[in-house]
N, C-alpha and C positions, 0 to 999 in steps of 0.2 A: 510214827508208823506203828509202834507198838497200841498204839492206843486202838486204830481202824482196826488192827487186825483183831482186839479184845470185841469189836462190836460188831465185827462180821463173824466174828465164832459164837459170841451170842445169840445173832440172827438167825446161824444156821443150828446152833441146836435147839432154840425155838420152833422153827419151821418142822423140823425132822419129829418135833413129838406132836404133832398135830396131822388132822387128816388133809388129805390133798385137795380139798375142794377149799383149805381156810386157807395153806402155807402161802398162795401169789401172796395175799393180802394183808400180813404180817411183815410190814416192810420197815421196822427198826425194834431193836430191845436195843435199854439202855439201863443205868440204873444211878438212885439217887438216896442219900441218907438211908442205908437199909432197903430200899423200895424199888423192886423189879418194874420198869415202864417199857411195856408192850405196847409199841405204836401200829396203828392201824391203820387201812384205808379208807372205812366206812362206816357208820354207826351200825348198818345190818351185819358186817361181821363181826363188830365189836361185841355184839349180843351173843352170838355164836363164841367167840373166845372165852366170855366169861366162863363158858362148861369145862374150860382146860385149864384157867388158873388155879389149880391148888395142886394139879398133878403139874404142870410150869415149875411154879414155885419150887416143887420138893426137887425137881428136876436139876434146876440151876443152884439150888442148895448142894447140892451132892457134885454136881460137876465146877461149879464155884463159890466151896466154901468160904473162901479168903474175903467174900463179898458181903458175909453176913446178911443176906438179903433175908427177911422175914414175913414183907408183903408185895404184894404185886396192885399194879394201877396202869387201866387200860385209858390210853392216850389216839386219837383222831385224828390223823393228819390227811385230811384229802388229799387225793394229787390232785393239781392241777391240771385240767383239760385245758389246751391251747383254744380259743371263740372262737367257733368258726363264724367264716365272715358270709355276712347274709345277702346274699345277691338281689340288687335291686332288678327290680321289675318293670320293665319298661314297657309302654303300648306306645302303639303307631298310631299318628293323628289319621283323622279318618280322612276322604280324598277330598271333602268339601274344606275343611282346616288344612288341610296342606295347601289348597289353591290359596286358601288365605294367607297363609303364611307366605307363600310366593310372590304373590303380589303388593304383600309391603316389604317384603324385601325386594323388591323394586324400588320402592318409596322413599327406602331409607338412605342416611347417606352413611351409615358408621360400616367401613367394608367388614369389619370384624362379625358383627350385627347383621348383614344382608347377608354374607358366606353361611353362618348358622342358622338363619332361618330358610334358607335356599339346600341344607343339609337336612333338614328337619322334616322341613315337605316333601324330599326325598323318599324318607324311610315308609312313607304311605303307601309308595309305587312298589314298593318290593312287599307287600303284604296282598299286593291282590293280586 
């Protein structure tokens, strides 16, 4: 417990020396062998942070000496966007294909088979 709360106080006196158009996007500080890592959401803000790592650094020097921290390294973590799902596109066969389709389902003997092409030819009659 003590560890989260070390990396949410982190995060928030990151966020807090930075300007408010970069802070959403500064969503982890962590740190390793001496080396402040400031994770980000995107390489366009990443570029943008680079301008605040040295005033960072001395920042978290001063507020966590015990860390020894001496460099900073900026780290990418996209979030992940859930895909959205792509709706298929359906057209109605035209009225000359639907008679066709109707009339071999007639033909047919599979009831599975003549029910869906007797549904198909359908969808024509409610387009016009």
């Amino acid at each position: 417990m003590q560890e989260v709360q070390l990396f949410q106080a982190l995060l928030e006196v990151g966020q807090d020396c930075l300007p408010d158009e970069l802070k959403p996007h500064l969503i982890g500080v962590t740190f390793e062998d001496k080396c402040l890592i400031l994770q980000i959401d995107d390489n366009i803000w990443s570029t943008q942070l680079r301008f605040y790592e040295p005033n960072l650094l001395g920042i978290y020097q001063s507020h966590f000496p015990h860390l020894q921290l001496n460099k900073t390294r900026i780290r990418v973590i996209p979030i992940s966007v859930p895909p959205t799902k792509k709706r298929k596109v359906s057209t109605c066969p035209t009225q000359q294909d639907a008679e066709e389709m109707r009339l071999l389902g007639e033909k047919v003997e599979s009831e599975g088979l003549k029910a869906a092409l007797n549904k198909l030819s359908q969808r024509s009659q409610h387009t016009d």
